[in-house]
N, C-alpha and C positions, 0 to 999 in steps of 0.2 A: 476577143469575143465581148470583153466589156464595152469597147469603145462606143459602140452603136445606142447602148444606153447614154451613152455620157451625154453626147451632142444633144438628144430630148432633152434632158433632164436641164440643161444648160438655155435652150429653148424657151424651156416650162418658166424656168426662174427669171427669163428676160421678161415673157409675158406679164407673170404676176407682179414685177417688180412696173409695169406700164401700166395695169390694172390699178394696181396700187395709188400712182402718180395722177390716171385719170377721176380714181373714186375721191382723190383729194382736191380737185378742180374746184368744186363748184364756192366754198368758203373760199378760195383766191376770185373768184369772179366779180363776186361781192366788190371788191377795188376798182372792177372795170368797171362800172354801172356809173358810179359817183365820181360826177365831172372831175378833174383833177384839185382845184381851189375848190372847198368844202362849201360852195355858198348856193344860194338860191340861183336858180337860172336867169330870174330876170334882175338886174339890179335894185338891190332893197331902193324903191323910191329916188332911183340918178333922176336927177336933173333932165329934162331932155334941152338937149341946147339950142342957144339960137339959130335962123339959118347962117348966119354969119361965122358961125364957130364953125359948123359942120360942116361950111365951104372950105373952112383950112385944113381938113382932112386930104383934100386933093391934094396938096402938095405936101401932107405931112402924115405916116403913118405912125410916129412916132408921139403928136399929137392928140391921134384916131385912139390909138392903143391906154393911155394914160387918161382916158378920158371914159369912168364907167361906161357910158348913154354906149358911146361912140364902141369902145369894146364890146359890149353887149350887143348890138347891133352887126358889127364885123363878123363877131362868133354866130350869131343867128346866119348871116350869110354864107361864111364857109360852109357850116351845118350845112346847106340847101347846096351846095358843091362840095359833099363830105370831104373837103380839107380843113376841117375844126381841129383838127391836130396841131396845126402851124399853130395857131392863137391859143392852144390850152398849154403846150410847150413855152410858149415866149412867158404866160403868165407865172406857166409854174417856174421858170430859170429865175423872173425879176421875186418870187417869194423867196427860191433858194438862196438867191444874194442877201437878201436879208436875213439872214440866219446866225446867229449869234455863238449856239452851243453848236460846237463842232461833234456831239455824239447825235443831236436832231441834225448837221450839216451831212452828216456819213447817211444816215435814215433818210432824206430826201433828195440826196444822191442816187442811192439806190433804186427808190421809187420811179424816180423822174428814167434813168437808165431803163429798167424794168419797162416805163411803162410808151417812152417815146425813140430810145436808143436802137436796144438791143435787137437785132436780126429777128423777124416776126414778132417785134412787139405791137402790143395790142392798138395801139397809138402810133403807129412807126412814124415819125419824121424823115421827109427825104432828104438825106444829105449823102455827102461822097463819102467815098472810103476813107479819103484822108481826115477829112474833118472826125469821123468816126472812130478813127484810130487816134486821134490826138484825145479826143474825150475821154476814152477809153484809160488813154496815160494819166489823163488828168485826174480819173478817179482815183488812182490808189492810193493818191494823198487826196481828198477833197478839199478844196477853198473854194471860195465867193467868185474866182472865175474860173472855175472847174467846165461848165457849161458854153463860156464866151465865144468860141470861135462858131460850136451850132448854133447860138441862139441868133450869132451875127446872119450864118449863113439863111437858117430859117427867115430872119428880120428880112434879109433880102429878096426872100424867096416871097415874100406876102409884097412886096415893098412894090415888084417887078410883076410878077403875076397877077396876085389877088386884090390890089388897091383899086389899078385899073380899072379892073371888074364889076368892084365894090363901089365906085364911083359912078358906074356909069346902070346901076341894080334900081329896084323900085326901094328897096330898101333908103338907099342913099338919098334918095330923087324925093321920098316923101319930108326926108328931113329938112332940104335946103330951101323947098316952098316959103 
């Protein structure tokens, strides 16, 4: 006779315990808002480059990327084909490499997982399973190339897709006049 109370009461306690998790959302959202690198959206005062420079973005994403004007611009493009994820991912893996104290290296591991990794993350990056699984192994020790095989994949993925695109946008076209 008691049973039939159990399963509510089991019910009640799933509910309040997802109540709970949602009334705690909105302070984790706060994270989503603010681009991944903490800085202004447009570049503090880059350079904008010659046409000549911005001609070797055609055959150089690598280039594009390392190049404020040229980043900042890419990212404004994705934006406008919300795949800004590829470019906030790639930037945030090349910050993570730079990381020195292994207990900020374990804390921007997480973040970056959380925020570009992890199954409906807010950010998701498309990558395979496998790559995903190897990351995954990769974090439970973090190092400097914890990230290298998605950021490879990701790189490929703007390199193949999105450069094309981005070369041939008004974006691009205003720069190489």
């Amino acid at each position: 006779p008691d049973l039939p109370l159990l399963v509510p009461s089991c019910r009640a306690k799933e509910i309040k315990t997802k109540l709970g998790t949602l009334l705690q959302k909105p302070d984790s959202t706060i994270d989503f808002i603010i681009p991944y690198p903490e800085k202004p959206e447009k570049p503090p005062k880059a350079q904008k480059p010659s046409p000549e420079e911005a001609l070797q973005w055609r055959d150089s994403l690598e280039k594009l990327l390392q190049n404020p004007y040229g980043l900042a611009s890419f990212h404004s493009f994705l934006r406008s084909e919300f795949s800004e994820e590829n470019a906030e991912f790639w930037v945030a893996c090349e910050d993570y490499k730079k990381t020195k104290s292994p207990v900020k290296m374990a804390e921007k591991a997480k973040k970056i997982y959380e925020e570009f990794i992890q199954t409906e993350a807010p950010k998701e990056v498309n990558i395979d399973h496998f790559t995903k699984a190897v990351t995954m192994k990769n974090l439970v020790e973090p190092s400097p190339s914890s990230f290298d095989m998605a950021q490879k994949r990701i790189f490929a993925l703007m390199e193949k897709d999105s450069l094309p695109r981005f070369v041939r946008s008004e974006f691009y076209q205003e720069l190489i006049k």
